[in-house]
C-alpha positions, 0 to 999 in steps of 0.5 A: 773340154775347151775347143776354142780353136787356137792360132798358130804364131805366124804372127799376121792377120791374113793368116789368122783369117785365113784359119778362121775361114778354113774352121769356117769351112769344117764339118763341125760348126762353130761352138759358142766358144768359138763364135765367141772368139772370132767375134772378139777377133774381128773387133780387134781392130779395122785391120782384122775385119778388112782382111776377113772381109776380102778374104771371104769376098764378103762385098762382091758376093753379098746379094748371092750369098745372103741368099745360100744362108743356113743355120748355124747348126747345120753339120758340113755346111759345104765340102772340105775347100778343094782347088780353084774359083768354085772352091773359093765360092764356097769358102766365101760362102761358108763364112758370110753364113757363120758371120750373119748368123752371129751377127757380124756387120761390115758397115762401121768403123768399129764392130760392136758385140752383141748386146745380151738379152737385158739389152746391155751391150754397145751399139753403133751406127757406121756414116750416114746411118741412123738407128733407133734402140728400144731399151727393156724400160721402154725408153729409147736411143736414137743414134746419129750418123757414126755414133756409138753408145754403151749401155748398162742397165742394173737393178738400180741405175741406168748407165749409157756411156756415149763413145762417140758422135750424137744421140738423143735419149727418151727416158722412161719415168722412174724416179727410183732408178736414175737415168744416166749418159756418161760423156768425156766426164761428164754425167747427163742425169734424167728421170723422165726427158728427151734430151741429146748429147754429141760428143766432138773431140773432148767438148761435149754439147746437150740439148733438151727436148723435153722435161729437164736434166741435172749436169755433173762432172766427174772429179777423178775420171780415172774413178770412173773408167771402165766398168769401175764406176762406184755405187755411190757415183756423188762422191765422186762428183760435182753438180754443175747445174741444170738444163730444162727444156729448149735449152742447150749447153757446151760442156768442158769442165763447166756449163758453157755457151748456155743458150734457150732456143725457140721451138724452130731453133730447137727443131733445127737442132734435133732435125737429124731425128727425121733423117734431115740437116736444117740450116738458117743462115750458118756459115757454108764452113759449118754447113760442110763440116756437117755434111761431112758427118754424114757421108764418106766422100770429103767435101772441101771448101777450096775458096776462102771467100766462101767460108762465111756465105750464109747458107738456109735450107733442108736437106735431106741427109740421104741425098748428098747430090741434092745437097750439092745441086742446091748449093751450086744452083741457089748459092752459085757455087761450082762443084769439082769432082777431085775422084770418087771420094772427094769434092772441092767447092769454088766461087762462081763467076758472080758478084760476092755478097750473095744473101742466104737464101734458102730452099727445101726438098 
């Protein structure tokens, strides 16, 4: 017998949560079906889990609520919803139990499901987050800030597909079961290597850090959407080359802006893995845009002339008030708090020309 719970017509989201929540609240727990479905719900979009989340008052009670969770077996989890604030309480109650015991996270722009037990499925981190996945062959994905990686393991390849943002891969040797990220159409080959991949917008940028890998491009990307990427994947592209390691390219339909950097360069690059943003004389327009991947407030230049100020150090990626102490004290640079989300940076009353200088903590 099917006892998904089904939705009436009334056509919004915050009816829709609300009889999510109300199933939540019942003397019968959640089938498998049914934990299925909401979590198939929830990810439908932002708008679904920001309404789920203020309806069960997720954020204001978190700390509390964590602390009432039960298992997801238990019969009658608490009383059928009666009127008023304690009512509510446990409303909110009941569904923060059920949601972490099926794994749902308020903390990115996108819920990802679960990955299965061979460690197939999407994983994500939300802005300022890093994670590190162990993949079932021992390699290993460390994600940056607001990325999001796909994976699918088979009996005879290894397909990561990077949905967004930056990651480095470390590879497991195994020369029968190729090792493959796939990108804006793009395909990363490794048998065993460390290398990184970011994705911006439809150019995609891949260092290595260990070992070597072979660049390809898909022909037809529509032949590879999806889940519909052939077994015979070289019949459907085209080698552009190979990068080895402390090398790094742009890719956009071919190998661009190939670079061999110095260990320093190359450990400036990857400096994220560590948790810290490293900077040696770039431009403070790409020093902010940077630090903007990793925090949810907006900085913003608000003087022109302060575009092309060189700017050193190394920052931590966590401590965002550093960041800005540093840049007002060593590079002269006044801070303006517009409201808690935004920042807007200015000159100082100093002579312009100022040397990069760089600094540590």
């Amino acid at each position: 017998m099917n006892n998904v719970h089904k939705f009436s017509n009334r056509g919004t989201i915050e009816d829709e949560a609300r009889e999510w929540l109300i199933r939540l609240d019942g003397d019968i727990s959640l089938s498998s079906e049914e934990v299925v479905a909401l979590r198939e719900w929830v990810g439908r979009s932002p708008a679904h889990r920001r309404e789920l989340k203020r309806i069960s008052g997720f954020w204001d009670n978190a700390n509390i609520l964590t602390e009432l969770a039960v298992p997801l077996h238990t019969q009658g989890i608490f009383a059928r919803i009666g009127n008023g604030i304690f009512a509510r309480y446990r409303l909110a109650a009941a569904a923060v139990v059920v949601l972490l015991a099926i794994g749902i996270v308020f903390t990115s722009g996108e819920i990802p499901p679960e990955p299965d037990t061979t460690g197939n499925g999407i994983y994500g981190t939300a802005i300022g987050q890093l994670r590190t996945v162990a993949l079932p062959d021992g390699s290993a994905i460390q994600l940056n800030t607001d990325s999001q990686v796909q994976v699918d393991y088979g009996s005879s390849i290894r397909k990561i597909r990077l949905l967004r943002g930056e990651s480095l891969f470390e590879v497991t040797p195994d020369a029968g079961k190729p090792f493959e990220v796939y990108a804006d159409g793009n395909i990363i080959r490794a048998v065993g290597t460390a290398f990184s991949v970011q994705l911006t917008e439809d150019v995609v940028k891949v260092t290595v850090a260990e070992g070597k890998v072979e660049l390809m491009k898909v022909k037809n990307q529509t032949t590879v959407s999806g889940d519909n990427i052939p077994p015979d994947i070289q019949s459907v592209t085209e080698r552009l080359g190979f990068l080895k390691q402390g090398q790094s390219a742009v890719l956009h339909h071919t190998i661009n802006q190939l670079h061999t950097l110095a260990d320093q360069e190359l450990e400036q690059q990857l400096s994220w893995r560590h948790g810290f943003l490293s900077f040696s004389g770039e431009s403070l327009k790409d020093v902010v845009r940077e630090i903007n991947r990793y925090t949810p407030i907006t900085i913003e230049i608000a003087d022109p002339a302060l575009d092309t100020l060189p700017v050193g150090g190394r920052f931590r990626v966590d401590n965002l008030e550093a960041m800005l102490e540093v840049l007002e004290t060593s590079f002269s640079i006044r801070i303006s708090r517009i409201d808690d989300q935004r920042i807007l940076l200015y000159s100082a009353s100093t002579p312009s020309g100022l040397d990069s200088r760089k600094t540590e903590f």
